[in-house]
C-alpha positions, 0 to 999 in steps of 0.5 A: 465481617461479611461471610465468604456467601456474601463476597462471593455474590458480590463477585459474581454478579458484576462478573456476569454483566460484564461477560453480557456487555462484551457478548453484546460489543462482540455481536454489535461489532460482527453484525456491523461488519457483516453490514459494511464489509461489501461497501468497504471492498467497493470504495477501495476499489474506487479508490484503487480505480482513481489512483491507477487512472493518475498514474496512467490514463486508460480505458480499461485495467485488466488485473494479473498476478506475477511472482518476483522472489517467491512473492505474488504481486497484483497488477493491472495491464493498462488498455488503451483504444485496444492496445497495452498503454502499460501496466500499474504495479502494486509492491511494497518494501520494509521501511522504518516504521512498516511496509511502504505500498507503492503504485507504480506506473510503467510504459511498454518500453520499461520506463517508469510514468508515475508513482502513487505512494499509497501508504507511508502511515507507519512511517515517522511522523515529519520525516518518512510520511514525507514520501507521500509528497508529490515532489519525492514520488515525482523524481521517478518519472522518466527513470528506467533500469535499476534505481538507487538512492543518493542524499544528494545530486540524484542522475540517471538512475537516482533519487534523492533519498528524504531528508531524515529519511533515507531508510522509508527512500530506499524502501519506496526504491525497493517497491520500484525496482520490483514493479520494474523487475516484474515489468521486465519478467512479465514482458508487457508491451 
């Protein structure tokens, strides 16, 4: 029969490796996110920066900050040749699976020009992550006032919600209305 010295040295030693390695993992970990935490910042901005210039072409966004329902929501005046081409709004809304982001592009006269789904990833697979297809976001353009979805037969002021879907339809809704709502408030033109 070992004696208790015995077991407990056998504890202890495969114990303190271990908490070496996590310490290890850890610090590996930190140090590599020290590295390319600046990268990282500057290839979303590039990539925000290629997403706002599909959905309105400009020379030059300038980022503000607008509160709707007690929310700050980020968004970018787009400058054309000196002059208020539009505004790009980021927003998001609860969908089935998580918030859904949203860019949308809105001219000075309140009417939507395009929208970027910028995530749908929590979304289910096949059904919700569909709303990330160009066909779904392109139904909003040309849309003013306040949208609403339908499963069929959208008109003026309606998009057909995604088969399957009509819980991630109305969340990208949702996200649009608010840009268009802060649009109103902030009075771009």
């Amino acid at each position: 029969m070992p004696s208790k010295k015995s077991s407990s040295k056998g504890i202890l030693r495969p114990t303190i490796t271990l908490c070496l390695i996590c310490a290890l993992v850890t610090a590996a970990l930190a140090g590599t996110n020290a590295v390319t935490k600046d990268k990282i910042a500057e290839l979303q901005a590039a990539n925000q920066g290629e997403a706002m210039a599909r959905v309105l072409s400009a020379d030059e966004y300038l980022e503000k900050t607008g509160e709707l329902d007690g929310r700050q929501i980020t968004y970018y005046i787009a400058q054309k040749s000196g002059k208020a081409a539009g505004a790009v709004y980021i927003t998001s809304a609860k969908g089935y699976g998580g918030d859904v982001s949203v860019m949308t592009a809105v001219t000075p006269d309140g009417t939507v020009a395009a929208v970027e789904i910028l995530s749908a990833a929590d979304e289910t697979p096949g059904l919700g992550q569909n709303a990330t297809n160009p066909a779904f976001a392109e139904q909003f353009t040309g849309k003013s006032g306040q949208l609403g979805v339908v499963k069929t037969g959208a008109g003026k002021t309606e998009i057909n919600a995604l088969t399957g879907a009509t819980i991630t339809s109305k969340a990208v809704v949702q996200a649009v209305n608010d840009a268009l709502r802060l649009h109103e408030k902030e009075g771009i033109s």
